[in-house]
C-alpha positions, -999 to 999 in steps of 0.1 A, spaced: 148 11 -71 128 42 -55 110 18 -30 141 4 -15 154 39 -7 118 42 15 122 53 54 90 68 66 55 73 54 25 96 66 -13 92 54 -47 106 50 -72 79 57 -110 94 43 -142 74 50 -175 84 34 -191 54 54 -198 41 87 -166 24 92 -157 62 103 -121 49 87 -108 87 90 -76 103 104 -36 104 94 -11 84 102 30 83 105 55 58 111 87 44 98 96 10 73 123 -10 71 131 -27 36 150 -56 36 157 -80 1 149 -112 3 159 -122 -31 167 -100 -59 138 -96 -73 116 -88 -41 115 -66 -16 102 -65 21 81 -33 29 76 -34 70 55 -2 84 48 7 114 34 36 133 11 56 144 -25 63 132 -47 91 148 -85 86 141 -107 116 135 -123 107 171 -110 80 194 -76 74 206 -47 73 187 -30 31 181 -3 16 167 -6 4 134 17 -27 115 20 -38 82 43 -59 57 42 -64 24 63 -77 -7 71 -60 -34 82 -83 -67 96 -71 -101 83 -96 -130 105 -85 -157 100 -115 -181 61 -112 -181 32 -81 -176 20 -70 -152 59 -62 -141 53 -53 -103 32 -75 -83 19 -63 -42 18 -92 -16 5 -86 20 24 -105 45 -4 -110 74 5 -146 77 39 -148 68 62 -151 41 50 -187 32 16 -174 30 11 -144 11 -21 -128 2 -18 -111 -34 -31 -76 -33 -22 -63 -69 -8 -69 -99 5 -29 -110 11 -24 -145 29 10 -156 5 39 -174 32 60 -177 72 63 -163 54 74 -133 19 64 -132 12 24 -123 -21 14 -115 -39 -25 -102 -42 -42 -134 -74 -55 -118 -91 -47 -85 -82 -69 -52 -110 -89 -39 -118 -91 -1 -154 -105 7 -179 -75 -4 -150 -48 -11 -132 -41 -40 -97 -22 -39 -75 -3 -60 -43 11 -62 -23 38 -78 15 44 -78 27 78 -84 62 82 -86 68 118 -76 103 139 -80 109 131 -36 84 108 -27 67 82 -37 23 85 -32 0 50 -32 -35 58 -33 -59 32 -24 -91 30 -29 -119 8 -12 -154 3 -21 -181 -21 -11 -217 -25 6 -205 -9 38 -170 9 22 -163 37 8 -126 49 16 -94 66 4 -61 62 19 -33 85 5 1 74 12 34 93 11 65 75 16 96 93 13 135 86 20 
């Protein structure tokens, strides 16, 4: 229910590694429902690096409820469309307001987590990448 109320986001990108993945970004998303159990997460904005120029950045992603089985929230990034989703995360609830990757996402060498705070006003998704050449935190605040 909180994510559908989402309007704009702002991050903190870290890097301790030479991807130099550093600086914060802003921008809006638009969240549509497909179907009534998923929903369409579209960002877009603005990310300023800690050197370099500032560029636009674009994401989308679905978010579906599971209720009948566990995990109950599952993350799909929409790169390649609808049709062809790539499955980020299955997030499975610590507490009321505390979800977490039931098991990390896979990309080549790197391994990422995430981590779903829901806050009072805002909503924070930490990610978390590691790998041979990776070591990065993104903090993400999304608000209505």
């Amino acid at each position: 229910q909180r994510i559908a109320t989402i309007r704009s986001l702002y991050f903190d990108a870290k890097s301790t590694s030479a991807t130099g993945w550093t600086g914060r970004g802003k921008g809006q998303v638009i969240v549509s429902q497909p179907s009534d159990d998923a929903l369409g997460f579209e960002e877009s904005g603005l990310f300023t690096p800690g050197r370099g120029e500032p560029f636009v950045f674009h994401n989308v992603y679905r978010w579906t409820r599971n209720a009948d089985t566990s995990p109950l929230i599952q993350l799909e990034h929409l790169r390649f469309g609808v049709n062809h989703p790539v499955l980020l995360f299955d997030l499975a609830p610590e507490t009321p307001t505390l979800w977490r990757s039931v098991a990390p996402h896979v990309c080549d060498k790197d391994y990422y987590s995430l981590r779903l705070d829901i806050e009072p006003d805002h909503l924070r998704l930490t990610w978390i990448i590691k790998g041979p050449a990776k070591a990065e935190s993104l903090v993400y605040r999304y608000e209505s």
